[in-house]
C-alpha positions in Angstrom: 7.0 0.9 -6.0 5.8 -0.8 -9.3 2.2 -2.5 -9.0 1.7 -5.9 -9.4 -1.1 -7.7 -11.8 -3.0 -10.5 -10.1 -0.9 -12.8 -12.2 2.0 -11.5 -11.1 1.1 -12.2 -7.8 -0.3 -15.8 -8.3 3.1 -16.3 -10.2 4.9 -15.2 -7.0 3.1 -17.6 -4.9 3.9 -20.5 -7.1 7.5 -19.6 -7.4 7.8 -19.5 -3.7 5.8 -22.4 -3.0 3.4 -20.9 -1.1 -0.7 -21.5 -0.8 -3.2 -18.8 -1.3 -4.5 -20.3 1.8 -1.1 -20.1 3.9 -1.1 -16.6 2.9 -4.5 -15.6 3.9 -4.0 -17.3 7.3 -0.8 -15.5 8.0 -2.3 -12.3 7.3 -5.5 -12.9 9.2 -7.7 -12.4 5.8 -10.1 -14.5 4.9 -8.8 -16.8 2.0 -12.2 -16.0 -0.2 -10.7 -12.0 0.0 -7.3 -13.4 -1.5 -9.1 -15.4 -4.0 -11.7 -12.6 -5.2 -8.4 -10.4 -5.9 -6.4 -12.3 -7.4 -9.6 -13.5 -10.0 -10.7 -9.8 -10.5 -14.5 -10.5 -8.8 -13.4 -7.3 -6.5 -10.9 -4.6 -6.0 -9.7 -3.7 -2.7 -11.8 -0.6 -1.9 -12.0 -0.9 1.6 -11.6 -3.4 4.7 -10.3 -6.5 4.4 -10.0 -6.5 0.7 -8.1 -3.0 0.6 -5.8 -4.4 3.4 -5.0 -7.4 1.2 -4.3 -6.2 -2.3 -2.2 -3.3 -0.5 0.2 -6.6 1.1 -0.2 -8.1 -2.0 1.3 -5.1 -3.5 -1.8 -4.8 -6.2 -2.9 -1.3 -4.7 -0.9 1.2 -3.6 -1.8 2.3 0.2 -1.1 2.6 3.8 1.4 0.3 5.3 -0.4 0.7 8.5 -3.1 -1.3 7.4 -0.7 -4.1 8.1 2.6 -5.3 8.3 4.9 -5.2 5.3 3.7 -7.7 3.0 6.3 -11.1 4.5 7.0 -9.7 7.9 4.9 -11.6 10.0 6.0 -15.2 8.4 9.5 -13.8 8.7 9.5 -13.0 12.5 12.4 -10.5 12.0 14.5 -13.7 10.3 15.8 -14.7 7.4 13.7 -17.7 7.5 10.3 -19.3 9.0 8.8 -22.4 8.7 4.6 -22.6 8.2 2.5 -25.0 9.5 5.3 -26.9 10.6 5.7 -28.7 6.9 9.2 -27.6 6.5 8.2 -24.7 4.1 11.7 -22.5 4.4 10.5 -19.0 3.7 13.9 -17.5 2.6 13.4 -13.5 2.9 10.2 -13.3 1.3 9.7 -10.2 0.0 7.0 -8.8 -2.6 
């Protein structure tokens, strides 16, 4: 699997129309761990971080640490809505 840059990443959120925020909630990280990523200020070492850029798909890792990256706004289906704004989430996948 290729790496993503933070950029990449931000650029995937955009194009999916999905919040840093949303994100971070989903995957129970806090959204200040998302952000520090995705501006460079750390680097996933360990924890919360690590767990984060691994989903994110920034750092190569352990699966374990959490579900694939989409899986749990997906539910197993094609599609899920968040925060019951009528986001459709079509198979999300990093």
């Amino acid at each position: 699997m290729k790496l993503k840059t933070p950029d990449e990443v931000k650029e995937m959120f955009y194009k999916k129309g999905i919040s840093l925020t949303e994100w971070a909630r989903t995957h129970d990280i806090p959204r200040h761990v998302v952000s520090d990523l995705l501006r460079g200020k750390c680097i996933g070492r360990r924890g919360q971080s690590h767990k984060a850029a691994v989903l994110l798909g920034i750092k190569d890792g352990n699966e374990a640490d959490g579900l694939n990256s989409w899986q749990k706004l997906n539910n197993g289906t094609d599609t899920h809505t968040i925060s019951g704004r009528g986001n459709s989430l079509d198979k999300i996948k990093f």
